[in-house]
C-alpha positions as CSV (number, residue, x, y, z in Angstrom):
1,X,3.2,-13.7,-14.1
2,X,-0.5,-14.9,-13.2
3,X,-0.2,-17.1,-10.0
4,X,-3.2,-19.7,-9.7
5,X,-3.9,-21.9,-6.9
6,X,-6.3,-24.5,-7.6
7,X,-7.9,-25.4,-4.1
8,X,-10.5,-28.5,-3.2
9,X,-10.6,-30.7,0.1
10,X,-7.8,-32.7,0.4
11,X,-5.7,-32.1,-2.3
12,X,-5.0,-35.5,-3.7
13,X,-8.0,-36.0,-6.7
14,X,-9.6,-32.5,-8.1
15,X,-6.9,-29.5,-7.0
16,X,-4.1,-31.6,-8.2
17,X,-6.0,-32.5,-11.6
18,X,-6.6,-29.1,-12.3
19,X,-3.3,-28.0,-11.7
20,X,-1.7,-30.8,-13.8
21,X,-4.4,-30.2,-16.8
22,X,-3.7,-26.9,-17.1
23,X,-0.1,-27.2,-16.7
24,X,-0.7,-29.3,-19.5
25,X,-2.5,-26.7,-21.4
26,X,-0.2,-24.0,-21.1
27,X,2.8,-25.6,-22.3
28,X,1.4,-26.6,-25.3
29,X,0.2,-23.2,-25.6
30,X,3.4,-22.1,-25.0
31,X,2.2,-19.6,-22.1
32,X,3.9,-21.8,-19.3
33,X,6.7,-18.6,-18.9
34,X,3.3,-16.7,-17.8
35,X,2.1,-18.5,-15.2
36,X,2.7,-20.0,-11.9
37,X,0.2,-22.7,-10.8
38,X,0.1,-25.0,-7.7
39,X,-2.9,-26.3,-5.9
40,X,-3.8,-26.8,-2.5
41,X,-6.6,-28.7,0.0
42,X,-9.1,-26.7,2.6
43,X,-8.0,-29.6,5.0
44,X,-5.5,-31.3,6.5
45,X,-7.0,-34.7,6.3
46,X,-4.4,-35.7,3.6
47,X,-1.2,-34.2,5.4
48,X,0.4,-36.0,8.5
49,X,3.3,-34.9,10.6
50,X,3.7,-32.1,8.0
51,X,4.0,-34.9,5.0
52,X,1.1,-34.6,2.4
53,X,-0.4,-37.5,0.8
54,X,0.5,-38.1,-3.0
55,X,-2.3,-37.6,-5.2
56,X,-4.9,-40.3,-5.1
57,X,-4.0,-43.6,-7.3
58,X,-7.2,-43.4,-9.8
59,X,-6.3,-39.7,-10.1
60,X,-3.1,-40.3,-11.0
61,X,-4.4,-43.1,-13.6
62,X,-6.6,-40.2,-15.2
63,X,-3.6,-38.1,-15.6
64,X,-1.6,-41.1,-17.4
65,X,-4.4,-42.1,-19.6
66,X,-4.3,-38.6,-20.9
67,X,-0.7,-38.4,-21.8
68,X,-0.3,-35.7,-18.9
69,X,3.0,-36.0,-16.7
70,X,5.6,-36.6,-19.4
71,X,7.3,-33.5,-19.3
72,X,9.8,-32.1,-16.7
73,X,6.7,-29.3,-16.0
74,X,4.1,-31.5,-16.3
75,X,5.6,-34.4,-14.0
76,X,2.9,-34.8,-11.2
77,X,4.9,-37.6,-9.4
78,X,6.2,-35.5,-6.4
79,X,3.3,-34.0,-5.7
80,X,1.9,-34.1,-2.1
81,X,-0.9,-32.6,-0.6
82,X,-0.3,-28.9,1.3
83,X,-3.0,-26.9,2.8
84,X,-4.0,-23.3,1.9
85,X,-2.4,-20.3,4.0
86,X,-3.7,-17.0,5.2
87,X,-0.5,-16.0,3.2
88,X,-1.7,-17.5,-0.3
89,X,-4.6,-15.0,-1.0
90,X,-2.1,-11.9,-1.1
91,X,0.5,-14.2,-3.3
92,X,-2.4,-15.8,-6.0
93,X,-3.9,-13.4,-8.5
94,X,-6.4,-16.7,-8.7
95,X,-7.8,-19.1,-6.1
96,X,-10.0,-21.7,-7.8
97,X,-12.0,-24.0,-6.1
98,X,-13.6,-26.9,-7.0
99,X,-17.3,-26.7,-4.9
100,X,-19.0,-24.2,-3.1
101,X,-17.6,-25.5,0.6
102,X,-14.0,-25.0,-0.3
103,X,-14.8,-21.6,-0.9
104,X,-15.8,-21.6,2.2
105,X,-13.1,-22.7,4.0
106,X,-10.9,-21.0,2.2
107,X,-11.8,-18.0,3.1
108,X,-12.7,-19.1,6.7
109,X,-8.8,-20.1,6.4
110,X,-7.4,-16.7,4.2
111,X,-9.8,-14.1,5.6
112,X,-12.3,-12.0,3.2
113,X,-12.6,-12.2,0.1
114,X,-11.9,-8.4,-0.7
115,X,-10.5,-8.8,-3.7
116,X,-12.7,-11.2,-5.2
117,X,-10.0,-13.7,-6.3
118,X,-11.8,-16.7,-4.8
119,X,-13.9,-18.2,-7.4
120,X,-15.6,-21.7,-8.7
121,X,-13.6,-22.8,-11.3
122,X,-17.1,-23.8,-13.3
123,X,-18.0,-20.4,-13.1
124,X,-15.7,-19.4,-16.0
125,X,-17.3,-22.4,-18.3
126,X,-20.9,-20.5,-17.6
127,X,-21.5,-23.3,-15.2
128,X,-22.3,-21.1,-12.1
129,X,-22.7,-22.5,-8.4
130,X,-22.3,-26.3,-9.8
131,X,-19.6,-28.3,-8.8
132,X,-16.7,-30.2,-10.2
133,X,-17.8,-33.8,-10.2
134,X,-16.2,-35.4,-6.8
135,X,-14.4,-38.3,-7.7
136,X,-13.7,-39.5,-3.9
137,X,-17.4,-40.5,-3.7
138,X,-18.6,-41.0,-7.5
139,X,-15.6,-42.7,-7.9
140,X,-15.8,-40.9,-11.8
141,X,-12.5,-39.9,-12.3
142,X,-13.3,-39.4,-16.5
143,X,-16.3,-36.9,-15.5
144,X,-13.9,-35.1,-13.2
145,X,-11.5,-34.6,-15.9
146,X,-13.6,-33.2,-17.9
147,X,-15.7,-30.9,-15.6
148,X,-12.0,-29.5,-14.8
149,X,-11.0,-29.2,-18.6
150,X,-14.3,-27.5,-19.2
151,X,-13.6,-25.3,-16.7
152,X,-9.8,-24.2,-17.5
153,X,-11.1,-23.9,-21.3
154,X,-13.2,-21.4,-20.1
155,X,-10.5,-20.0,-17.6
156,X,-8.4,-19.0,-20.8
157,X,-10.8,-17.7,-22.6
158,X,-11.7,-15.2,-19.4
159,X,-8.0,-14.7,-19.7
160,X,-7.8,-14.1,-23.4
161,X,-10.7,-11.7,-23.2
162,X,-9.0,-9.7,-20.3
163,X,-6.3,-9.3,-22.8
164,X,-3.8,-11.2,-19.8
165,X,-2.4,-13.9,-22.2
C-alpha cells in the first residue's frame, strides 16, 4: 500500500483537490486497492475547537464541474480540514506539498526530512521549485486544477517508472 498525504496551508482548496483528483485517478485506473491518500494543512487556521473547516465552496465547485465526488471513494463531502502530525512522516511513504512554505512547516511540524519523503508535488511534472497556483488569493480555481493534475500525472508516471504500480 503507498500512503500519500497531500499537505498545503489550510487544508480546505489545494491539499483536498489533490487528494480528491487523484482519488479520482486511481479508481479509474483501478489502483485504488494500492493506495491510501488523505491530505492535510501546515496550519490550524481552518480547524476550531478540534472541528476542521469543510473544503472551501469554489473548491468544491471545481471538484463537481469535473465529475469528481460521485463515487462512495471519491465523495469529498465529509471532508474537514486536519493538521499534519509529527506522527504522519513515519506513517506516509509520500508527503506532497503544494508550495515551498508548506514544506517548510511541515517539516518544522514532523522533524527532518531524513528520508526525503517531503516533496513539491510539481516537482514530479518537471516543474521544479514552482508552485501550485493558490486559489485563496488568485481566486483561479481551473488553474489550480490543473497545476494539481499536472502534477499527479507526473506522480504516476514516477510511480510507474519505480515499478510501484
Amino acid at each position: 500500500m503507498i500512503k500519500v498525504l497531500f499537505i498545503c496551508h489550510g487544508n480546505i482548496c489545494r491539499s483536498p483537490m489533490a487528494e480528491f483528483i487523484f482519488k479520482d485517478m486511481v479508481e479509474k485506473m483501478e489502483l485504488k486497492d494500492k493506495f491510501e491518500i488523505r491530505s492535510a494543512a501546515t496550519s490550524t487556521e481552518e480547524i476550531w475547537g478540534k472541528v476542521g473547516n469543510p473544503i472551501y465552496p469554489p473548491a468544491r465547485d471545481e471538484l463537481k464541474r469535473r465529475g469528481i465526488g460521485k463515487t462512495s471513494y471519491t465523495n469529498w463531502t465529509n471532508k474537514r480540514a486536519v493538521q499534519v502530525t509529527r506522527e504522519d512522516y513515519n506513517y506516509y511513504d509520500f508527503l506532497l506539498c503544494a508550495d515551498s512554505n508548506n514544506v517548510r512547516n511541515t517539516i518544522r511540524i514532523t522533524g527532518e526530512d531524513k528520508d526525503n519523503k517531503i516533496k513539491l508535488l510539481l516537482d514530479y511534472a518537471g516543474y521544479n521549485g514552482r508552485s501550485i497556483a493558490d486559489p485563496w488569493y488568485t481566486g483561479d480555481f481551473t488553474r489550480t486544477y490543473e497545476d494539481i493534475v499536472a502534477g499527479l500525472n507526473g506522480f504516476i508516471s514516477y510511480l510507474q517508472s519505480e515499478g510501484s504500480i
